[in-house]
ZAZALUM-197077 format. One record per residue (C-alpha): residue number from 1; chain; x, y, z. Coordinates in steps of 0.05 Angstrom, whole numbers, plus 5000, padded with zeros to 4 digits. Each point is the difference from the previous one (the first is absolute). Layout:
[pt NUM "A" [X Y Z]] ...
***
This chain:
[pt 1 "A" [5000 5000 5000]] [pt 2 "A" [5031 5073 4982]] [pt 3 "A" [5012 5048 5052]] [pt 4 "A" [4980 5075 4987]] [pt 5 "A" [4999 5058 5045]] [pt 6 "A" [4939 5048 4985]] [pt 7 "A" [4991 5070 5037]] [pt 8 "A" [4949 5045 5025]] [pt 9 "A" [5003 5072 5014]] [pt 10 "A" [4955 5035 5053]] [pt 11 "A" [4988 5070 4997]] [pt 12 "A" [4969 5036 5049]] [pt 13 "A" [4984 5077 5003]] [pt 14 "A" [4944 5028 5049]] [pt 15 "A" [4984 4926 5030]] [pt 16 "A" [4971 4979 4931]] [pt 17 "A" [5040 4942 4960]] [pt 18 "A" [5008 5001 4922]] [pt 19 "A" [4970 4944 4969]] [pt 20 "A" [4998 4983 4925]] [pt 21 "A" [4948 4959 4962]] [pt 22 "A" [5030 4956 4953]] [pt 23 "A" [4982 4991 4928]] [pt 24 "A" [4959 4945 4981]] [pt 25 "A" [5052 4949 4974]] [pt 26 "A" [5041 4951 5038]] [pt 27 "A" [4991 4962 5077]] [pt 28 "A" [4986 5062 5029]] [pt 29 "A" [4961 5037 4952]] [pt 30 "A" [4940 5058 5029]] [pt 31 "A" [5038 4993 5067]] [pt 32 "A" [5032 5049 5038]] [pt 33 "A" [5064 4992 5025]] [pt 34 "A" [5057 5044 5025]] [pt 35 "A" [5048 5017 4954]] [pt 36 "A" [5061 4961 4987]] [pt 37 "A" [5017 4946 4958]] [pt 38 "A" [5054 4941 4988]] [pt 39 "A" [5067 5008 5010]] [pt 40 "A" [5052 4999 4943]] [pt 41 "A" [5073 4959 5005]] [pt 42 "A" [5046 5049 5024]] [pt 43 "A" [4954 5051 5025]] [pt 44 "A" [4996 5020 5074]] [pt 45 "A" [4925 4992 5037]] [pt 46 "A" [5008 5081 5002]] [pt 47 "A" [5013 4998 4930]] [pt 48 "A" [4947 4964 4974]] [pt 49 "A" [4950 5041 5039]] [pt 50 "A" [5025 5066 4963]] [pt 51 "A" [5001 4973 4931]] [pt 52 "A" [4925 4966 5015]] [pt 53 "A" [4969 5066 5029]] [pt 54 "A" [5032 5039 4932]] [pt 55 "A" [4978 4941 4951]] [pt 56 "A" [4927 4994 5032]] [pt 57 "A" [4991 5074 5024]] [pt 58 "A" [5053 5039 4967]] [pt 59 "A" [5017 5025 5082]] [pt 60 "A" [5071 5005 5029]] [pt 61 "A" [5004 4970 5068]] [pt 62 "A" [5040 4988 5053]] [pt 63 "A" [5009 4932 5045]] [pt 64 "A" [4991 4999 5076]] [pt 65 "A" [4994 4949 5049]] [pt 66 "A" [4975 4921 4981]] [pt 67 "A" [4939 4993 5038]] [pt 68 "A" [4971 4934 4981]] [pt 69 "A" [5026 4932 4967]] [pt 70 "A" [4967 4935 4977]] [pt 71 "A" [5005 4939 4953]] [pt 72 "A" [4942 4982 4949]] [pt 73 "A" [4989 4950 4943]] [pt 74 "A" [4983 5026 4931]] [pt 75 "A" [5000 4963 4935]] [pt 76 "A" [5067 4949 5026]] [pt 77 "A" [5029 5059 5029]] [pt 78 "A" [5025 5011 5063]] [pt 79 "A" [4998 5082 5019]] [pt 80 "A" [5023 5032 5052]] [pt 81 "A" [4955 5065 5012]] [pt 82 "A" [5043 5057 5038]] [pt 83 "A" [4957 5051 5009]] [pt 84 "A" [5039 5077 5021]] [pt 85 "A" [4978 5060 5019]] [pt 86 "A" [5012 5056 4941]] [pt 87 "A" [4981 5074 5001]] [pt 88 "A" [5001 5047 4929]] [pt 89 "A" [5058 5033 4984]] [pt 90 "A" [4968 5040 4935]] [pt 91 "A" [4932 5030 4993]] [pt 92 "A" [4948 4955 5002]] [pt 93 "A" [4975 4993 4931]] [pt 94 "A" [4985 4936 4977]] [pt 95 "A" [5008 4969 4935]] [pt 96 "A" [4955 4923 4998]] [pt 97 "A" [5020 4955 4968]] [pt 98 "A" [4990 4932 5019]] [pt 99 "A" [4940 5030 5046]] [pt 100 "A" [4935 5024 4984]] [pt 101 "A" [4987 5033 5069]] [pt 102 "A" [5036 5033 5054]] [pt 103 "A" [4969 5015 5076]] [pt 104 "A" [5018 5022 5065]] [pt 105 "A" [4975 4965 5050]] [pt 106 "A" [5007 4988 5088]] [pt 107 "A" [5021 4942 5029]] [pt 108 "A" [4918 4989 5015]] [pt 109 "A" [4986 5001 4924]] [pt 110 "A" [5058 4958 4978]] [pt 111 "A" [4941 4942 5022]] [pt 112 "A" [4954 5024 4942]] [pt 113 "A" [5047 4987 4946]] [pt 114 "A" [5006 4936 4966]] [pt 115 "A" [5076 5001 5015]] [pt 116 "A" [5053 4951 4967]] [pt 117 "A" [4999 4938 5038]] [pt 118 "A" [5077 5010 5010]] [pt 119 "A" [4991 5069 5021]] [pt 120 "A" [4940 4981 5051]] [pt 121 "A" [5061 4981 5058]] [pt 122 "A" [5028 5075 4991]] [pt 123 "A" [4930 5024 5019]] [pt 124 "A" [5003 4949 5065]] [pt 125 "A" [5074 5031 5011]] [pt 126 "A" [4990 5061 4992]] [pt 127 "A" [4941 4999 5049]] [pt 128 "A" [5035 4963 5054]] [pt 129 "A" [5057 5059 4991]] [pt 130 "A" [4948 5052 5006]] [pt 131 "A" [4953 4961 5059]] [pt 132 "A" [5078 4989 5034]] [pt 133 "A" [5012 5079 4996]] [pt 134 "A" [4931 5023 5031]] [pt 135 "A" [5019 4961 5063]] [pt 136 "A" [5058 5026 5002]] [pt 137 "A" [4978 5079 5000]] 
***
């Protein structure tokens, strides 16, 4: 069985999380997901993020801190889904192109989105992190 790693980008501004609907082709197709995609040989996890988020939304990023990390199955393939924390570092005017919508959305709507199965654990992460940081204010 092949080994990949695939990322995920999560940005946040105001509380709300971007999530992008993607186009209706392929295993995921007219789900939303977070942004990211596989990695390529030779490229770092950071890299791959940057060149994703200016192939899918034409957006320069930059790469903070991994917050989540998981194995899944798909198609023979073994992924491993490491999932950072990113914030804009150009104006945010997005281009789609492997999307057909864009939203911005709490950590309470995240639940009304058909989400990519693989991206489903980085809601339950992200609101452990979140339910772990009330309790400790």
């Amino acid at each position: 069985m092949e080994n990949r790693i695939t990322t995920a980008g999560v940005l946040i501004i105001d509380g709300r999380f971007l999530i992008a609907k993607r186009i209706e082709s392929g295993s995921i197709g007219g789900m939303w997901e977070f942004v990211g995609g596989k990695n390529r040989w030779g490229e770092s996890e950071e890299e791959t993020l940057k060149r994703e988020f200016l192939e899918e939304l034409d957006l320069a990023i930059e790469v903070e801190g991994l917050i989540h990390s998981h194995f899944f199955i798909n198609k023979e393939t073994r992924y491993h889904l490491k999932a950072y924390l990113v914030h804009l570092s150009s104006p945010f005017k997005p281009r789609l192109t492997v999307h057909t919508e864009l939203r911005w959305v709490s950590l309470n709507e995240l639940k009304e989105y058909a989400m990519a199965p693989s991206d489903q654990e980085i809601v339950s992460t992200l609101r452990s992190l979140l339910s772990d940081m009330d309790r400790d204010d």
